[in-house]
C-alpha positions in Angstrom: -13.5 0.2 -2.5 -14.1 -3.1 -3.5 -10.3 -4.2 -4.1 -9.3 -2.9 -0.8 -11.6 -5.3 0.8 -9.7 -8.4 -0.3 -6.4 -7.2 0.2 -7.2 -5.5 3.8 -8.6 -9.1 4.7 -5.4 -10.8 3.6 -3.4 -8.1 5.5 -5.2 -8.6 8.7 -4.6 -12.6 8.3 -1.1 -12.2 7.8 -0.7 -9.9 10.7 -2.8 -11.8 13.6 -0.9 -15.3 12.4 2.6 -13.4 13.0 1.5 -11.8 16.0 0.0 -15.2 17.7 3.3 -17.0 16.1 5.2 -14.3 18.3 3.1 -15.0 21.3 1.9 -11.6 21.5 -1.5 -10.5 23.2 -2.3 -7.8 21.0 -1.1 -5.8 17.7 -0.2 -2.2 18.8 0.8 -1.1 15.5 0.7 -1.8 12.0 2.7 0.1 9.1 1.7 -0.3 5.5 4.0 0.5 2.5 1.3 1.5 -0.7 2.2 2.7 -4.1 -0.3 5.3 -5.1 -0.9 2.8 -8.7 -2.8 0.7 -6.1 -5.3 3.8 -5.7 -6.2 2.5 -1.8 -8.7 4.8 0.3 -7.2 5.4 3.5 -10.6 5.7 5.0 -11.9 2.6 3.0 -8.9 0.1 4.0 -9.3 1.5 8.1 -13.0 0.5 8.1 -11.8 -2.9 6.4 -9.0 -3.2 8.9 -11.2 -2.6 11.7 -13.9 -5.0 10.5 -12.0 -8.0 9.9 -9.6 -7.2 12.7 -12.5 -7.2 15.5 -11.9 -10.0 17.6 -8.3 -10.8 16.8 -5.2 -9.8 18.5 -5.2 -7.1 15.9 -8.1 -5.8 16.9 -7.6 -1.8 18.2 -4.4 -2.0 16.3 -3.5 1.6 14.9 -3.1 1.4 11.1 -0.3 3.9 9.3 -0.3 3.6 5.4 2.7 5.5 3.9 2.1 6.2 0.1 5.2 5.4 -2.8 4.6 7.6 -5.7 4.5 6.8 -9.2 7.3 7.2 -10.8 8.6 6.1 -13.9 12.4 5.1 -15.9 12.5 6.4 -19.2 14.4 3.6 -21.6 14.7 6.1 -24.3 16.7 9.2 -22.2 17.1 7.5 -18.9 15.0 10.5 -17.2 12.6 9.6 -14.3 9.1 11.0 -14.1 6.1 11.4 -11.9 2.7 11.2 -12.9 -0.7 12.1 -10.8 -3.5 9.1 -11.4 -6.8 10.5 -12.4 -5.6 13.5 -14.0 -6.1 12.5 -17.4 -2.0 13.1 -17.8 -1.1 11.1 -21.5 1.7 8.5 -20.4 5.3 9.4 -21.8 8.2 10.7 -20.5 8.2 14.3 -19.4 11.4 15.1 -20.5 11.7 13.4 -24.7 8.4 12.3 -25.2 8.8 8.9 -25.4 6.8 5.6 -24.6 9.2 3.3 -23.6 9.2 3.7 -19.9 8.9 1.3 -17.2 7.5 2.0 -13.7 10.1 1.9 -10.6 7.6 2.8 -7.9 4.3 3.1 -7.0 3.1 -0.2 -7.5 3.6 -1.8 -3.6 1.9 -3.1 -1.0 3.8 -4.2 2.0 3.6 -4.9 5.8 6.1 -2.5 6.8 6.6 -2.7 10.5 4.1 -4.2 12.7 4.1 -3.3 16.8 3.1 -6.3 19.4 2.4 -6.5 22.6 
């Protein structure tokens, strides 16, 4: 909770200074791109988003966060695999075992789309 609380405040910056660069009177809608690594609480980043966003253009702006999975490239076989954070899951490839992976997705955090008015 604490991490999103930083981050959320730096979101909100970045999208009231677009919108007033734009001219615009309000934010409609915001679209947030998240990999899952990131571990963000939907509920925790709205209250966040609401807070800061309170008397902004941003402020009443509807929030979407769409999740990227983790997934991983295998070096060793070339597979790609998933894991599920918090299960406890040891990290190697799913398919030959190995260690030498790298991850693809997951680890994002974007400003998709953002709707003005």
């Amino acid at each position: 909770m604490v991490h999103e609380l930083a981050v959320t405040r730096n979101i909100v910056d970045v999208v009231v200074r677009n919108a007033q660069a734009q001219g615009a009177t309000r934010v409609v809608r915001v679209r947030l791109i998240v990999g899952k690594m990131r571990n963000f609480e939907r509920n925790w980043v709205q209250n966040y988003f609401d807070r800061f966003a309170k008397g902004t253009v941003a402020e009443g702006a509807q929030l979407e966060i769409d999740y990227v999975p983790i997934v991983f490239y295998c070096n060793a076989c070339g597979a790609t695999f998933q894991i599920q954070m918090g299960t406890g899951q040891r990290m190697h490839c799913t398919e030959c075992g190995s260690d030498d992976y790298n991850m693809i997705t997951g680890g994002e955090l974007l400003i998709k789309e953002m709707e003005i008015a």
